[in-house]
N, C-alpha and C positions, 0 to 999 in steps of 0.2 A: 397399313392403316394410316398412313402420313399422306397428309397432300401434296400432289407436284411440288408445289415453292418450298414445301419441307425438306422433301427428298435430294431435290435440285440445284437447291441453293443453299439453303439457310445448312441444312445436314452436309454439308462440302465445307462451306466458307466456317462452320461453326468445329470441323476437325480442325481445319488447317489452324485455327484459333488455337483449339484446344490444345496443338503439338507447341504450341508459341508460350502458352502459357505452363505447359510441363517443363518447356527449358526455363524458362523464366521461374520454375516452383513453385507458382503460386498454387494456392490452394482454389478447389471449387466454390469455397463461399467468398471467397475473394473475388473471384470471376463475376460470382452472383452479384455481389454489392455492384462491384463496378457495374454492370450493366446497368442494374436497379438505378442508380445515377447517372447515367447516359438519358433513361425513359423518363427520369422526375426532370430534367432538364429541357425534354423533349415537350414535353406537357405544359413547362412555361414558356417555350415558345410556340405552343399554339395560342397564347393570349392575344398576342400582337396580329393584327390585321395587313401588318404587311407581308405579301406572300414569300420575300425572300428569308423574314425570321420561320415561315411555317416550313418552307423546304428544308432549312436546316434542322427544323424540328423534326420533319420527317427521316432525314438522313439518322440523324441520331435514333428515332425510331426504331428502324431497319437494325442499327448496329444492337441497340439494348436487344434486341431481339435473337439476333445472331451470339451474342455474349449469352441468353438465356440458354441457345440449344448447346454453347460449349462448354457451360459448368460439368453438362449434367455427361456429357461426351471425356470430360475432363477425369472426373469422379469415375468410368469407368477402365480407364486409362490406367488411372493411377491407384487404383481399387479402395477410393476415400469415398463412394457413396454410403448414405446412411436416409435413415428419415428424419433426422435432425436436418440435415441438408435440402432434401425435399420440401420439410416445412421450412426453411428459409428461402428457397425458392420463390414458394408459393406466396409467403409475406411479400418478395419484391417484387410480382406480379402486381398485387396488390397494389402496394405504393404507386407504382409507374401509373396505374391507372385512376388513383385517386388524384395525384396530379394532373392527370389528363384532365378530370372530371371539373375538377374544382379552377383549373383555368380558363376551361370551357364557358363554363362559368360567369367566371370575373370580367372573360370580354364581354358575355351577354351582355350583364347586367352594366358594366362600364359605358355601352353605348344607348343607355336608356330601357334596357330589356326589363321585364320583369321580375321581380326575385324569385318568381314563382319556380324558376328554373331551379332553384335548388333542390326543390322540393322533388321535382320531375330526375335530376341527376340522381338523387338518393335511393329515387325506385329503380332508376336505371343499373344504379352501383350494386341494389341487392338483386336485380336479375342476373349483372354479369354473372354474382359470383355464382347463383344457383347455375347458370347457364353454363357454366367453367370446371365447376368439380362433375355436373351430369357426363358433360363431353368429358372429361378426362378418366370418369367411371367408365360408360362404355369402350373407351379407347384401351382401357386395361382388361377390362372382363372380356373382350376379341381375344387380345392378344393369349389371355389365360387359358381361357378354352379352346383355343385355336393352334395357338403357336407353343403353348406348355408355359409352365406356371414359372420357369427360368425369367421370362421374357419379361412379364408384367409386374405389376407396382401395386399389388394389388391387396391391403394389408386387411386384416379383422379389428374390429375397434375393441374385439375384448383383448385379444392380446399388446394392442398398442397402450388398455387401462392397465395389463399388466406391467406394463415398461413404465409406463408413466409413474406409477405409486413406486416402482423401484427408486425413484432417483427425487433428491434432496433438495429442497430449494435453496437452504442455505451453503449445500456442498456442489449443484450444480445451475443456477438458476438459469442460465441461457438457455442449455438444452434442455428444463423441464420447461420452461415456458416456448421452445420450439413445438417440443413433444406435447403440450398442452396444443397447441394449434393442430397441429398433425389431426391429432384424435379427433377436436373439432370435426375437422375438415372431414375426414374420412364416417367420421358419425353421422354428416350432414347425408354422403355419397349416400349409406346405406337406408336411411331415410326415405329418400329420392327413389330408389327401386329397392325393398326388402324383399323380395321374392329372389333377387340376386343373388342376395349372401345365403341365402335356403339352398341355391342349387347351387352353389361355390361347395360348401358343407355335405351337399350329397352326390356331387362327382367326386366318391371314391371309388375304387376297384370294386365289383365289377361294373360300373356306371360310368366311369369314367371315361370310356370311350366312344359309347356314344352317345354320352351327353354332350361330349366335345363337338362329333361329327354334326350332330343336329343342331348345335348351339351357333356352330361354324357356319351350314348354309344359313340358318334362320336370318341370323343379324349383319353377313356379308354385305347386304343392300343397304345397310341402313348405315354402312362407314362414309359415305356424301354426304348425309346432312349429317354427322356426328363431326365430320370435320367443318362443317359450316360452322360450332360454336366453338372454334380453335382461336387462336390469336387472329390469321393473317385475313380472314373476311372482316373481323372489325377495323383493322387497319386499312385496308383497301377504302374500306366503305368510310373512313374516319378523312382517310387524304383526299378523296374525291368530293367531299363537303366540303372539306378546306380548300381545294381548289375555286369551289364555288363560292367559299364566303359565307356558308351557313351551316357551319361545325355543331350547331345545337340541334341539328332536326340527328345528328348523331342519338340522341339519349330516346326519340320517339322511336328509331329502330329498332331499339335496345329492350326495348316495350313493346312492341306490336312481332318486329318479323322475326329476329332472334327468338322471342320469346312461346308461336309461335312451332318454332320448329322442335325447340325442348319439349311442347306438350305431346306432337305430335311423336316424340324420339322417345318419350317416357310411356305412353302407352303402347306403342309396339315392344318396345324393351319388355317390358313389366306383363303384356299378353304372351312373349316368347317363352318369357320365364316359366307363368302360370300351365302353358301348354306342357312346358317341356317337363316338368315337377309331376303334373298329371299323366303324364305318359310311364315316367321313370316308377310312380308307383305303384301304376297296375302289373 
């Protein structure tokens, strides 16, 4: 379910990372921070209009990037993943890209642009994220149905409000306020396709295998545009503005084709689902 540049690159250069950083002992959210600060630094030099700060913005890009895919490569290594991890992850996505956004930004309007642009960043900022947790739902409901439930990330939000009420604000507050985002996050996923988590709940034995096989062909086709709302098509599409000098027509893409493809990836997902529920009941 990974694309080329995933597979290729970033999943090579992100073990060889990950083996760097297990001699080294760091831990995976350390890995995370560190990258999350590679991208927020990446984002301020996309302000600057000159293109040798945005190259180096880009470089640094690339490596936040490769540091993201080796936390989580790191965590498996060294068997310290958790969803507290996850949702700090998913916070330093965030950041890097609210950086991005808000520099984006500042040069607009620095060179006499509109403020209107913030306006336009903000819608853009809440598309990413709808656009981010969809693709990264479907990228786990494949691998669930498909590849077995080992694979995927793929959690229930009732049981993550069970974990969450376990734990004390004042005896854990980082990880209940990880674990508070988590659930967020994952409450939004189910939101976004509720017919999902119906047919998660009723691939049990004896359904479970071919709700798998059928769930397997159905949504196979549709792993291209689910990887279109991955990281490395906004970045491609983010350097290639910058190259041209008009980093803000970034935030109409964000809007129109990104967004777009989510509609299109939510009603086939959500028709697969409905199909495949009504098949499994009769």
């Amino acid at each position: 379910v990974e694309a080329y540049i995933d597979l290729y690159f970033y999943r090579k250069l992100g073990y060889q990372l990950a083996l760097i950083f297990a001699r080294l002992r760091m831990t995976p959210a350390q890995v995370t921070l560190l990258g999350a600060t590679l991208g927020i630094a990446a984002g301020h030099l996309y302000f600057y209009r000159d293109l040798r700060w945005n190259l180096l913005g880009m470089l640094l890009h690339v490596l936040c990037n490769a540091f993201d895919n080796a936390d989580g490569q790191l965590a498996r290594l060294t068997k310290q993943g958790s969803r507290a991890g996850r949702a700090l992850d998913g916070l330093a996505d965030n950041l890097v890209f609210v950086s991005v956004y808000a520099h984006l930004c500042l040069r607009y309007t620095s060179d006499g642009g509109s403020h209107f642009v913030w306006l336009l960043a903000l819608a853009a900022g809440a598309s990413h994220s709808m656009q981010s947790a969809a693709g990264d739902y479907f990228r786990n409901a494949y691998l669930y149905f498909a590849e077995g439930r080992g694979r995927a990330e793929l959690d229930a939000s009732e049981a993550l409000q069970a974990d969450f009420d376990r734990l004390r604000w004042r005896e854990q507050p980082v990880k209940k306020f990880l674990h508070r985002l988590y659930l967020n996050y994952t409450r939004q996923q189910e939101w976004l396709v509720p017919c999902l988590d119906e047919l998660k709940r009723f691939a049990t034995p004896p359904n479970d295998l071919p709700i798998a096989n059928a769930y397997r062909s159905a949504s196979r086709p549709l792993i291209k545009w689910t990887n279109l709302l991955a990281t490395n098509p906004r970045m491609i599409l983010l350097f290639a503005l910058l190259f041209l000098g008009q980093p803000a027509w970034y935030f109409v893409a964000e809007l129109t084709l990104f967004n777009l493809v989510l509609l299109y990836l939510l009603r086939q997902e959500n028709a697969i689902c409905r199909r495949l529920l009504a098949v499994s009941r009769t």
